[in-house]
C-alpha positions in Angstrom: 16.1 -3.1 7.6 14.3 -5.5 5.1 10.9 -4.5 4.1 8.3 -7.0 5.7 5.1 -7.6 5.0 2.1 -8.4 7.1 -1.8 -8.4 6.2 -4.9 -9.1 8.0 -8.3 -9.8 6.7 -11.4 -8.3 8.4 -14.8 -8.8 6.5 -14.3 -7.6 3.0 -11.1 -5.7 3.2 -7.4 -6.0 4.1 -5.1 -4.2 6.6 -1.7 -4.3 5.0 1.2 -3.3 7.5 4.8 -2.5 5.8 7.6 -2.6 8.3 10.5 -0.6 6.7 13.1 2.1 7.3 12.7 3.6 3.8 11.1 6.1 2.5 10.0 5.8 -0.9 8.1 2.8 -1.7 5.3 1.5 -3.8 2.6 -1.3 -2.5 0.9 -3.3 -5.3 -1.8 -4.8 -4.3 -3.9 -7.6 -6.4 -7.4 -8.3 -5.8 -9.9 -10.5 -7.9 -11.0 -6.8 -9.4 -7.2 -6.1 -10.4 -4.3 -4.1 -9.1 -4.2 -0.8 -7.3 -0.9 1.0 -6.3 -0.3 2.8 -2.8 2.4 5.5 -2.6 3.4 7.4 0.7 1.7 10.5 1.1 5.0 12.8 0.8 4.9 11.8 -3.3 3.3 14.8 -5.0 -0.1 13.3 -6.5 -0.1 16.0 -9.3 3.6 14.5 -10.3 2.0 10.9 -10.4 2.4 8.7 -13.0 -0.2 5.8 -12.3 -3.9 7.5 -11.9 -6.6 6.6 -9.8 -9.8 8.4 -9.0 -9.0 7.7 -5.6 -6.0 8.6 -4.0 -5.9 7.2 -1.1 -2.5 7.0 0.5 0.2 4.7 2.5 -0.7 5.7 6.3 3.1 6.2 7.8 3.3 4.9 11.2 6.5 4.3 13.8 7.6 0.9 11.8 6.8 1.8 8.2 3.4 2.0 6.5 -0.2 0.7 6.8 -3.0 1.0 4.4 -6.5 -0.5 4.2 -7.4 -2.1 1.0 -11.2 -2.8 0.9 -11.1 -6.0 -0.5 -9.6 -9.4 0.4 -6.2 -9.2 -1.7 -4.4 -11.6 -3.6 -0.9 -10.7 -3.7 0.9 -7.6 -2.3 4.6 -6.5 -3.9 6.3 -3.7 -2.2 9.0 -2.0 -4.7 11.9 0.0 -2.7 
């Protein structure tokens, strides 16, 4: 399966929905404050090598992944 992409904006933040088969993924997401990366939640945090006071995680779901980025994005990457 390809990885696809969908996002929604709602107010002042985006739903991001990942539709993929794989496991281990990254999700960079761009916003006019900069770039935060979402890992799945199996990925050890203490093994991590990009830091962020808040950890929030890539919500798994039947199709792949969702996550809710609280601000209107300008680009999102997903890395396989």
């Amino acid at each position: 399966m390809e990885v696809s992409v969908t996002t929604q904006e709602n107010k002042n933040e985006t739903e991001i929905i990942i539709e993929t088969d794989k496991q281990e993924i990254a999700v960079i997401v761009r916003d006019k404050g900069g770039e935060r990366i979402y890992l799945p939640h199996e990925i050890d945090k203490n093994n991590r090598t990009y830091y962020t006071d808040d950890n929030q995680d890539l919500e798994e779901t039947k199709t792949g992944y969702r996550v809710l980025h609280p601000q209107i994005v300008e680009n999102v990457n997903v890395i396989s």
